[in-house]
Backbone as JSON Lines, residues from 0, in Angstrom:
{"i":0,"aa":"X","n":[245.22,100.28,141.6],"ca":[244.78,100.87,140.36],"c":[245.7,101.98,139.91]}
{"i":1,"aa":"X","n":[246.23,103.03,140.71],"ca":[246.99,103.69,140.19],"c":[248.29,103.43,139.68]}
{"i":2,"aa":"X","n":[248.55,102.59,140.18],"ca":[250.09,102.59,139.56],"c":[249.86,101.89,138.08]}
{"i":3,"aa":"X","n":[248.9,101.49,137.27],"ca":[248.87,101.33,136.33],"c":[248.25,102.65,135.4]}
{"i":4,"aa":"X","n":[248.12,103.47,135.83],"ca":[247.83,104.87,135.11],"c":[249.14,105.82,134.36]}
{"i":5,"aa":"X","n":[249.25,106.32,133.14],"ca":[250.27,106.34,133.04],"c":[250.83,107.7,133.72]}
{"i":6,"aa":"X","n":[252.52,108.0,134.27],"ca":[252.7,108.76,135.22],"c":[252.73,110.52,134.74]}
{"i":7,"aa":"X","n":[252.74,110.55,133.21],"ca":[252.64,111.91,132.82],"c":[251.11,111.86,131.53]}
{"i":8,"aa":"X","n":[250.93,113.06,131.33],"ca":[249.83,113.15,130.2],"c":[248.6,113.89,130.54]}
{"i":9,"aa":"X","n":[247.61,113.32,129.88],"ca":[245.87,113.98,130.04],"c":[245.09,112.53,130.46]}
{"i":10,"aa":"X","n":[244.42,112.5,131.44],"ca":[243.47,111.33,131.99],"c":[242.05,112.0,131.37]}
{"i":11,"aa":"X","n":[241.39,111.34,131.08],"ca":[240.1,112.27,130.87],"c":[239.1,111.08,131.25]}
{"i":12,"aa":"X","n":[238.61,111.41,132.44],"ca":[237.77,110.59,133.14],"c":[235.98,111.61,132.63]}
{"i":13,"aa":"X","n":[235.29,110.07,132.26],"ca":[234.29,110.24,131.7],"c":[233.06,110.05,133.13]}
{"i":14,"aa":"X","n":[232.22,110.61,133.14],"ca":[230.64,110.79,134.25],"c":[231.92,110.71,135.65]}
{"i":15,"aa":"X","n":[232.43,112.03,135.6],"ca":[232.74,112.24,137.09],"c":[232.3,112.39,138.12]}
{"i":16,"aa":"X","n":[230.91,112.69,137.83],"ca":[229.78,112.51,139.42],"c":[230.6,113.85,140.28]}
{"i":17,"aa":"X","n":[231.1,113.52,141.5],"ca":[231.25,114.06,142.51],"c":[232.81,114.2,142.87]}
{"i":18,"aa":"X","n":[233.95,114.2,141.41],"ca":[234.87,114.35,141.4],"c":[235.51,113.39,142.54]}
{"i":19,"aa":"X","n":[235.4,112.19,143.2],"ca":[235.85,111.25,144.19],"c":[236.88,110.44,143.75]}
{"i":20,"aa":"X","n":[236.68,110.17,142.38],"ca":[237.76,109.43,141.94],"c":[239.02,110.47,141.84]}
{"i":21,"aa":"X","n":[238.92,111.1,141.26],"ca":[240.12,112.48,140.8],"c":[240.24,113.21,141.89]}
{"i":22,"aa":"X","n":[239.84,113.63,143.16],"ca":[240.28,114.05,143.98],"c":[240.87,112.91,144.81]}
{"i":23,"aa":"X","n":[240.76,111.73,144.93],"ca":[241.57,110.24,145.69],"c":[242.6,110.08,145.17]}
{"i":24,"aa":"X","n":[242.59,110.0,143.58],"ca":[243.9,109.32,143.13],"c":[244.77,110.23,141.96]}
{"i":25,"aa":"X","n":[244.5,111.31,142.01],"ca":[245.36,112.45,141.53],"c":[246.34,112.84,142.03]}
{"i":26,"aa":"X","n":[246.06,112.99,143.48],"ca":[247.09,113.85,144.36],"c":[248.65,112.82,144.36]}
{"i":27,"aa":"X","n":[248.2,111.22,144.04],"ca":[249.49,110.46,144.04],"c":[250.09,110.43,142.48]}
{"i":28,"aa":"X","n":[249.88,111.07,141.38],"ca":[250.24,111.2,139.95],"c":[250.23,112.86,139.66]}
{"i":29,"aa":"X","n":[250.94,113.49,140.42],"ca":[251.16,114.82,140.29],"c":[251.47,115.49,139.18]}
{"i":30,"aa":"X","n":[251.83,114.6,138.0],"ca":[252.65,114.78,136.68],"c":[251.25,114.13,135.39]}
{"i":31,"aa":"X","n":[250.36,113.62,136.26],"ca":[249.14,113.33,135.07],"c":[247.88,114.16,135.47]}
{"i":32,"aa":"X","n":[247.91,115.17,134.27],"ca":[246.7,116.06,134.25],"c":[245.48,114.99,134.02]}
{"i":33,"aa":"X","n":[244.53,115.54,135.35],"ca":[243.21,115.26,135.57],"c":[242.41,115.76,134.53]}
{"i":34,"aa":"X","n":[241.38,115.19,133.73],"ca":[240.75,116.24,133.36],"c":[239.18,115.18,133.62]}
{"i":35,"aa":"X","n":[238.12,116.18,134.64],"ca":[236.98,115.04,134.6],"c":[235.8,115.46,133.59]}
{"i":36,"aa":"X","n":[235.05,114.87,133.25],"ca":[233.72,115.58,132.38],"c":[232.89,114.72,133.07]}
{"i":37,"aa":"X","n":[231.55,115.69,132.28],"ca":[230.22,115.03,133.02],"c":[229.26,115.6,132.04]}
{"i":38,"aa":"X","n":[227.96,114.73,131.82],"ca":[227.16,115.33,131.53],"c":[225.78,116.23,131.87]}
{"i":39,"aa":"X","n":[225.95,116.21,133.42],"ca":[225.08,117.08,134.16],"c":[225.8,118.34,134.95]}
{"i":40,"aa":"X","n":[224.86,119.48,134.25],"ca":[225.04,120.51,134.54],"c":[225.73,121.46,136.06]}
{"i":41,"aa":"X","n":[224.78,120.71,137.03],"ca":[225.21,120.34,138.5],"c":[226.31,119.8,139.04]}
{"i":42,"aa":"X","n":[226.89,118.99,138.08],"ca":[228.07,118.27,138.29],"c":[229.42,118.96,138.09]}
{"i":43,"aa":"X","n":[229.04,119.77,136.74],"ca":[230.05,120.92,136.44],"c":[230.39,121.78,137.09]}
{"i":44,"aa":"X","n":[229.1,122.89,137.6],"ca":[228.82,123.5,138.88],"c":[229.59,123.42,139.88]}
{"i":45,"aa":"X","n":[229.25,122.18,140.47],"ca":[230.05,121.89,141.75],"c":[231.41,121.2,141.71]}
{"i":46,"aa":"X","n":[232.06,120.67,140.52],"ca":[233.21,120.43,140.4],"c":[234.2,121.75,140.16]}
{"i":47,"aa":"X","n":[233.57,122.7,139.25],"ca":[234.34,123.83,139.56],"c":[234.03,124.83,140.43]}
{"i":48,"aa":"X","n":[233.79,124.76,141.53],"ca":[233.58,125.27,142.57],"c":[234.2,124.45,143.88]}
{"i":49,"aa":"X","n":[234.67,123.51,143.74],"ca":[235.73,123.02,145.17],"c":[237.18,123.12,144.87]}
{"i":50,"aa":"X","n":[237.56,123.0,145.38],"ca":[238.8,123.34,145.85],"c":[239.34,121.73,145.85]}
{"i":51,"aa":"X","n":[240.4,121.49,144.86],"ca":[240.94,120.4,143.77],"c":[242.89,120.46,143.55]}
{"i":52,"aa":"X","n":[243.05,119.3,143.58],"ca":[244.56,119.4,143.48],"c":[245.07,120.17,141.97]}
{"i":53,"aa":"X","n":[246.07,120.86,142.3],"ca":[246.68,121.47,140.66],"c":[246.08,120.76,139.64]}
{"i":54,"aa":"X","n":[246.6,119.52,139.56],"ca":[246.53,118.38,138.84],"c":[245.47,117.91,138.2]}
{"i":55,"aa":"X","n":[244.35,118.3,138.78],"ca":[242.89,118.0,138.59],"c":[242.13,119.73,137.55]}
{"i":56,"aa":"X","n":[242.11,119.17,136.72],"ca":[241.18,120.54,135.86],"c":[239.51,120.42,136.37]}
{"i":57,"aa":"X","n":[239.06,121.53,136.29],"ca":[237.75,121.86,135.97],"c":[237.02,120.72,135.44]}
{"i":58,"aa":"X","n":[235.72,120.7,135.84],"ca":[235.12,119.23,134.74],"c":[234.51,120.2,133.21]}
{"i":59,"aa":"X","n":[234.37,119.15,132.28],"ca":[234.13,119.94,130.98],"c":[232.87,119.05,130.74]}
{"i":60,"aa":"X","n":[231.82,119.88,130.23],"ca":[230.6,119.08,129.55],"c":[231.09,118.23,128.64]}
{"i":61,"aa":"X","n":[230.54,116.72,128.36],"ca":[231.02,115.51,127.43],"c":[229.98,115.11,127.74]}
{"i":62,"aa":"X","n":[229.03,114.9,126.6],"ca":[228.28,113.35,126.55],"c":[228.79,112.42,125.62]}
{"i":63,"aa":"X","n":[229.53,111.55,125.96],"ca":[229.57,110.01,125.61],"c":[228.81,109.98,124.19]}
{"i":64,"aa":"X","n":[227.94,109.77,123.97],"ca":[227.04,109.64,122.94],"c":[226.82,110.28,121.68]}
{"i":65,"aa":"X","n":[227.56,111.86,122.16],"ca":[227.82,112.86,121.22],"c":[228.82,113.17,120.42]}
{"i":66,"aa":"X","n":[228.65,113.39,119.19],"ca":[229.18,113.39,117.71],"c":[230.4,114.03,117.88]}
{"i":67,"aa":"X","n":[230.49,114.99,119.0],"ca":[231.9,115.66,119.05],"c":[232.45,115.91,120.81]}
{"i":68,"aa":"X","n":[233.67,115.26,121.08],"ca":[234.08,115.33,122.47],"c":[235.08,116.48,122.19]}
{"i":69,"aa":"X","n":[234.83,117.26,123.74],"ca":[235.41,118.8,123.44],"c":[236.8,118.61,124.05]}
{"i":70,"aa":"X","n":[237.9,117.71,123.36],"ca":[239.01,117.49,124.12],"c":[239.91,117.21,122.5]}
{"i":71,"aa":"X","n":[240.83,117.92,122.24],"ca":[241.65,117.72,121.36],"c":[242.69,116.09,121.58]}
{"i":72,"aa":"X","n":[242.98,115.85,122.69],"ca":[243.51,114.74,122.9],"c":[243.8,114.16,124.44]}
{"i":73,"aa":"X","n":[244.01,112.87,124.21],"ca":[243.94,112.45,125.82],"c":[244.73,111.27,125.5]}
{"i":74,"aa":"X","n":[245.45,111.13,126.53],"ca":[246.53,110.2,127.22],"c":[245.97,108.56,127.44]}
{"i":75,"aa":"X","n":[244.49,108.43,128.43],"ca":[244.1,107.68,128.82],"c":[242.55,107.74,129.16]}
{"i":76,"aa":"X","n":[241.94,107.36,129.1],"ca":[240.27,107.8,129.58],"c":[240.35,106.78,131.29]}
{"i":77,"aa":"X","n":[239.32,107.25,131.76],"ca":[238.77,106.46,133.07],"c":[237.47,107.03,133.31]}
{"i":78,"aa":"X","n":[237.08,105.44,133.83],"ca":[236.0,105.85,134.02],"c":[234.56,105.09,134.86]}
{"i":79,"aa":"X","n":[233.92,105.5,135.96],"ca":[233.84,104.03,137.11],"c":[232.48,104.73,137.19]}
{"i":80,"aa":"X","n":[231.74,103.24,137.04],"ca":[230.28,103.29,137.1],"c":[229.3,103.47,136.02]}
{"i":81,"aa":"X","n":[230.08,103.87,134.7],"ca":[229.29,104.32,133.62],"c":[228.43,103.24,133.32]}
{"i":82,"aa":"X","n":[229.13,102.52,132.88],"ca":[228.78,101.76,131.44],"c":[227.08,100.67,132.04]}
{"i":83,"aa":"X","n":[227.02,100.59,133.1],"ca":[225.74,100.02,133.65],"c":[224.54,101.28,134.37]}
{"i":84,"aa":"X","n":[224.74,102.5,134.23],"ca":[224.19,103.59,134.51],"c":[224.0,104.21,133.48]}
{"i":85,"aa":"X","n":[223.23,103.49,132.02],"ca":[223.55,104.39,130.73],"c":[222.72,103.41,129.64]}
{"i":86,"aa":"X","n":[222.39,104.07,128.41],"ca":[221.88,103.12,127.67],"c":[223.07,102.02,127.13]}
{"i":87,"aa":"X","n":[222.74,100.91,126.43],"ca":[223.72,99.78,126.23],"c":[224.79,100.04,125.21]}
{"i":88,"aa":"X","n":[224.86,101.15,124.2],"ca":[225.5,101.58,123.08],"c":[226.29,102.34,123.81]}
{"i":89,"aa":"X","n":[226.26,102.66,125.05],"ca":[227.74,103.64,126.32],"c":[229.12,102.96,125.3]}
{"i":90,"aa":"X","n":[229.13,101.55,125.78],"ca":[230.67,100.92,125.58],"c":[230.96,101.21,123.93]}
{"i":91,"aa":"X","n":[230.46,101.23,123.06],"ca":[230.79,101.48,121.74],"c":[231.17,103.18,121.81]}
{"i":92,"aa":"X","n":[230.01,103.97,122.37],"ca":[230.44,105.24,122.24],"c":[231.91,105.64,123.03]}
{"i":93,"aa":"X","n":[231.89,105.17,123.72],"ca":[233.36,105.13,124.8],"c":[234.6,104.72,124.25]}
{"i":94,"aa":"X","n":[234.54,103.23,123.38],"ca":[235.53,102.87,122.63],"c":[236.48,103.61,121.28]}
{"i":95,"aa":"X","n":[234.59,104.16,120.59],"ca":[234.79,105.2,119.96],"c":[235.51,106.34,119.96]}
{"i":96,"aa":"X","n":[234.71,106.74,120.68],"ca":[235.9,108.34,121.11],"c":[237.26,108.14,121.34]}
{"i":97,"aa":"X","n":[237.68,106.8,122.43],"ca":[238.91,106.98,122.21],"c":[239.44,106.94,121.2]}
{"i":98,"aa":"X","n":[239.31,105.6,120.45],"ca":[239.94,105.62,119.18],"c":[240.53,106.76,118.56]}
{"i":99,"aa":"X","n":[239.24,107.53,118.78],"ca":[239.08,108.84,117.63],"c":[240.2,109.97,118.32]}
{"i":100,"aa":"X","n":[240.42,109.76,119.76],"ca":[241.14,110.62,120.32],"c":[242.69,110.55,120.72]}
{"i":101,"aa":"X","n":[243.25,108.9,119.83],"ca":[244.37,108.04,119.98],"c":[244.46,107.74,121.51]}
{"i":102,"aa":"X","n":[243.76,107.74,121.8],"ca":[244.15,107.32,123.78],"c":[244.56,105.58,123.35]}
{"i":103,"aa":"X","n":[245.86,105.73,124.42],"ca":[246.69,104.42,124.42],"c":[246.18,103.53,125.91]}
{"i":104,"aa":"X","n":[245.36,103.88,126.94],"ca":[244.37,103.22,127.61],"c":[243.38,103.43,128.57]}
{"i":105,"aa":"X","n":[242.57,102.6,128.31],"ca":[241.39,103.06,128.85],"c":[241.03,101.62,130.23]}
{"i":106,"aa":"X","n":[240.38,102.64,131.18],"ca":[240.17,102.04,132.49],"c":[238.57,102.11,133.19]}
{"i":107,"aa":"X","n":[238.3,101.18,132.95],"ca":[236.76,100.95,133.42],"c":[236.65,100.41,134.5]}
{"i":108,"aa":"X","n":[236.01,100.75,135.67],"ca":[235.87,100.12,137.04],"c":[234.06,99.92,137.03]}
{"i":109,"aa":"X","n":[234.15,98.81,137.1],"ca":[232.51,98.45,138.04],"c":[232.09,97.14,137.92]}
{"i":110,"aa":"X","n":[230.48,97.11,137.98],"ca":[230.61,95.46,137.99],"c":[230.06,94.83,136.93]}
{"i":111,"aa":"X","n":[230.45,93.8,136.83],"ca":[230.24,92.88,135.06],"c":[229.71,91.76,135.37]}
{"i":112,"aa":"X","n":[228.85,91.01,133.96],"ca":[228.37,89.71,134.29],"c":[229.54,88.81,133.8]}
{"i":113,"aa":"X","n":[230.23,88.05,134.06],"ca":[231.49,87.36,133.44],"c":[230.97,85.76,133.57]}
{"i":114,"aa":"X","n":[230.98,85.27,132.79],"ca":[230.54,84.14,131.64],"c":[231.12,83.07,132.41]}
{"i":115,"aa":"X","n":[230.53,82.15,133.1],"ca":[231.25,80.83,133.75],"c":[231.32,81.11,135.36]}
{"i":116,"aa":"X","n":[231.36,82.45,135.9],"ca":[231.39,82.68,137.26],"c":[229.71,82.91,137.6]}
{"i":117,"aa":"X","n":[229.4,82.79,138.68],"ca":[228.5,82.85,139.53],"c":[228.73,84.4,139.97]}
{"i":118,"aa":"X","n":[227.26,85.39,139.31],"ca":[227.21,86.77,139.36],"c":[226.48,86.88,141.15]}
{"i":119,"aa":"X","n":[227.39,88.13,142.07],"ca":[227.2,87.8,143.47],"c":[226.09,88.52,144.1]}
{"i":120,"aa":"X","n":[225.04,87.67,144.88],"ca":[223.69,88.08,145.09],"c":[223.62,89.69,145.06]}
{"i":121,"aa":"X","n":[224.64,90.3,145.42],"ca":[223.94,91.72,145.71],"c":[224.3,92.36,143.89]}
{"i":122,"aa":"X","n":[224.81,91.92,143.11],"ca":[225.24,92.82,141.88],"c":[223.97,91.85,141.12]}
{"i":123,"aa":"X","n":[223.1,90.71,141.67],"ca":[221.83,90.61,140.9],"c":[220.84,91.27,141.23]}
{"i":124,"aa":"X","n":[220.53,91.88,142.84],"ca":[219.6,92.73,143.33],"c":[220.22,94.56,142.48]}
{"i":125,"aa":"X","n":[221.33,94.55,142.58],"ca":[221.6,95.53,141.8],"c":[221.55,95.98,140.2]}
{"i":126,"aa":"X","n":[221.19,94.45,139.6],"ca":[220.93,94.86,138.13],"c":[219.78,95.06,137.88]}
{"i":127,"aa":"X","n":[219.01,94.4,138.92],"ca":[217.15,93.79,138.99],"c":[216.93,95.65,139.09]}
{"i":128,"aa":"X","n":[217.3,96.42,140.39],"ca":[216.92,97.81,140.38],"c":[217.51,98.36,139.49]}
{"i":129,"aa":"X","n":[218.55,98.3,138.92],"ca":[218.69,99.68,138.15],"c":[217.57,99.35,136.74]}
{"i":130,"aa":"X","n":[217.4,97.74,136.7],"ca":[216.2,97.87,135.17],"c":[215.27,98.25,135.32]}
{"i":131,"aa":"X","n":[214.54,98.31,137.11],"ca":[213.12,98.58,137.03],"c":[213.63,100.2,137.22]}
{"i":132,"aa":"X","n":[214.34,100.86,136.9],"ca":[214.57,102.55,137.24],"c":[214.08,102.95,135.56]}
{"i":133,"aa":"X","n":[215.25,101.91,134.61],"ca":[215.03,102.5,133.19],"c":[215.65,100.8,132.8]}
{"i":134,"aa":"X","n":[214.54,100.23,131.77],"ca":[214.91,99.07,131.25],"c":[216.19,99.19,130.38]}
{"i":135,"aa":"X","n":[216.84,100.3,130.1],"ca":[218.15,100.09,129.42],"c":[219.27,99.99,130.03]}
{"i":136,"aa":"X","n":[218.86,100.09,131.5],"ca":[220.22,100.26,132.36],"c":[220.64,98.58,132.51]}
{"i":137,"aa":"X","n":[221.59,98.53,133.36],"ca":[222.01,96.89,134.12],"c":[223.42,96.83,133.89]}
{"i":138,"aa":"X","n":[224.1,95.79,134.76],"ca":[225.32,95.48,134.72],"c":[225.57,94.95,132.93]}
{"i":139,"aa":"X","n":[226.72,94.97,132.45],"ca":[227.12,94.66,131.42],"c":[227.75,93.17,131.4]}
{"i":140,"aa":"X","n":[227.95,92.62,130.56],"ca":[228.26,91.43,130.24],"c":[229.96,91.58,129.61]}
{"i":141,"aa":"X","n":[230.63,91.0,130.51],"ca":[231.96,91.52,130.15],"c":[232.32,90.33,128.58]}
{"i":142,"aa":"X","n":[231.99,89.97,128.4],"ca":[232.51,89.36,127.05],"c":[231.45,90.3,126.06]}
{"i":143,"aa":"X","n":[230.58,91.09,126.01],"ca":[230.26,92.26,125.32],"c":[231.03,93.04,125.1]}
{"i":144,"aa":"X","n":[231.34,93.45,126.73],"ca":[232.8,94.71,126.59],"c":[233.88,94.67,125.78]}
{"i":145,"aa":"X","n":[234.41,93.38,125.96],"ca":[235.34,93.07,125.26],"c":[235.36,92.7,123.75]}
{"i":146,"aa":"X","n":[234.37,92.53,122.67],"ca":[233.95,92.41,121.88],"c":[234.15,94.01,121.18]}
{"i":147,"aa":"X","n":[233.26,94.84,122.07],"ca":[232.8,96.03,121.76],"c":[234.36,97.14,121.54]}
{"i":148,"aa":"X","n":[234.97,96.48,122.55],"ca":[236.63,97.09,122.41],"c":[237.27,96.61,121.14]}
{"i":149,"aa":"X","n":[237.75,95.72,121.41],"ca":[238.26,94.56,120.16],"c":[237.53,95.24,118.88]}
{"i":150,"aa":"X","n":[236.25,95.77,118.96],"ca":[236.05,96.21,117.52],"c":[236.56,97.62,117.05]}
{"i":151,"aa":"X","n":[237.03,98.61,118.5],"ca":[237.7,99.97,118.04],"c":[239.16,99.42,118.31]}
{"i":152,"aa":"X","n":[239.46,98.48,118.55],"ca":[241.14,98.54,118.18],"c":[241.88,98.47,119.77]}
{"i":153,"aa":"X","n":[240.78,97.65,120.73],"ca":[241.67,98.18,121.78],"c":[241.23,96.35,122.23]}
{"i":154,"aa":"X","n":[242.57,96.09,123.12],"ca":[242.39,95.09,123.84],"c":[242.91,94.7,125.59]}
{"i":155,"aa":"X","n":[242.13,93.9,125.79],"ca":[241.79,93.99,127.39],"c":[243.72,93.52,128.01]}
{"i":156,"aa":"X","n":[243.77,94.32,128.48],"ca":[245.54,94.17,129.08],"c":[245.46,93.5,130.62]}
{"i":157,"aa":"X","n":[244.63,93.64,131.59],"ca":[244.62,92.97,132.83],"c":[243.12,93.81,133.51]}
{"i":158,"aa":"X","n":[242.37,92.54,134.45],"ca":[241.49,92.47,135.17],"c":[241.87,92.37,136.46]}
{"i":159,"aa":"X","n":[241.58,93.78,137.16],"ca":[241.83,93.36,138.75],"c":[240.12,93.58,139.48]}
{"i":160,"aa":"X","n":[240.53,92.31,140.58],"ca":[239.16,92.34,140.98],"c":[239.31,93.54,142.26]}
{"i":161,"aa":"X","n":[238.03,93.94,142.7],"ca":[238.2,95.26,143.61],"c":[236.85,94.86,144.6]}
{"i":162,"aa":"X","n":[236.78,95.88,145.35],"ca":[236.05,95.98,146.36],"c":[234.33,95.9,145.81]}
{"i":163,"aa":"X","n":[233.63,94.83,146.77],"ca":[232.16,95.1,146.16],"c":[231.89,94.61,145.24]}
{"i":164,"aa":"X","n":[232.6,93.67,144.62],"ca":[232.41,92.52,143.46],"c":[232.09,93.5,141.71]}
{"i":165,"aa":"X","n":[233.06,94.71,141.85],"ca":[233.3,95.5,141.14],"c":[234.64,94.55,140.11]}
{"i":166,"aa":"X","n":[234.78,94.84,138.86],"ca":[236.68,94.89,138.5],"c":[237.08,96.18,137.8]}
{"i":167,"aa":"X","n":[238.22,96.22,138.0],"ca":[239.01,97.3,137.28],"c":[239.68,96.28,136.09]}
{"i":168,"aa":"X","n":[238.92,97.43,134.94],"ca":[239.58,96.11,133.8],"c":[240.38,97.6,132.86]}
{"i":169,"aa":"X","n":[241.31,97.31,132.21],"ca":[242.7,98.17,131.69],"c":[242.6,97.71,130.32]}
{"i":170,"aa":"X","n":[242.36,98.84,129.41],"ca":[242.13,98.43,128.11],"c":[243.84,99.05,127.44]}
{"i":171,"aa":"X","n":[244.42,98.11,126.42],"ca":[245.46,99.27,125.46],"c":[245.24,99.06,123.93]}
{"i":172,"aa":"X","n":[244.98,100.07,123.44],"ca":[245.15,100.63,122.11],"c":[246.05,99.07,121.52]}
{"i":173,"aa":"X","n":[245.77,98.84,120.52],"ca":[246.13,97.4,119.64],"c":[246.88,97.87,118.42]}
């Protein structure tokens, strides 16, 4: 995954959780500013409070959903786990912002329903719980995603499959 990130700029990784992604794969792109956001308070908290490579900024409050992202510009977005942990309008708001923020690509990691393959027993026990948590949640339907991109101007550049019947799919600006 990293070596398709680009090697200088602003990353602005969206629901950083527990800063794991940006503290793993920062330290090998020393020349691409980290920047993570989140929308829980706790998350902020404790992201600026550990101890983080240069490279990696502070996390900044961002909700996805909201009318204004507090980032003048960004290089690339990333972002792993969202888009099935969220109401279903995530991928439009996501596409959105970049657009709005000229980001030339965007990187989504997790798992998708993909059209013709056989979805793998544990990512159906995993969509089954996250609906009975909140009926808007569930894995996404990757020919949605791609639809939903394709309509802000961005198109799908390569699908790598990953660990846990997850993919890393690589969007670029069109």
């Amino acid at each position: 995954m990293s070596a398709k990130l680009p090697p200088t700029g602003i990353l602005l990784e969206l629901a950083c959780g527990t800063l794991q992604h940006a503290l793993h794969i920062a330290p090998s792109h020393p020349d691409l500013i980290w920047q993570p956001s989140d929308i829980h308070a706790e998350t902020l908290t404790y992201g600026a409070n550990i101890e983080r490579p240069t490279n990696v900024r502070a996390p900044i409050y961002l909700d996805v959903l909201g009318d204004h992202w507090p980032l003048a510009q960004a290089d690339a977005i990333y972002t792993a786990n969202l888009l099935h942990i969220s109401p279903p309008s995530i991928p439009g708001a996501l596409f959105g912002g970049a657009q709005a923020l000229q980001v030339s690509d965007v990187f989504i990691y997790g798992p998708f329903l993909v059209e013709g393959q056989e979805t793998a027993a544990g990512n159906v026990q995993f969509d089954a719980d996250l609906r009975r948590r909140n009926p808007e949640w569930g894995i996404r339907s990757l020919n949605d995603v791609l639809t939903t991109a394709g309509a802000s101007g961005f198109r799908l550049l390569d699908t790598t499959p990953m660990p846990a019947n997850n993919l890393l799919l690589h969007f670029h600006s069109a």
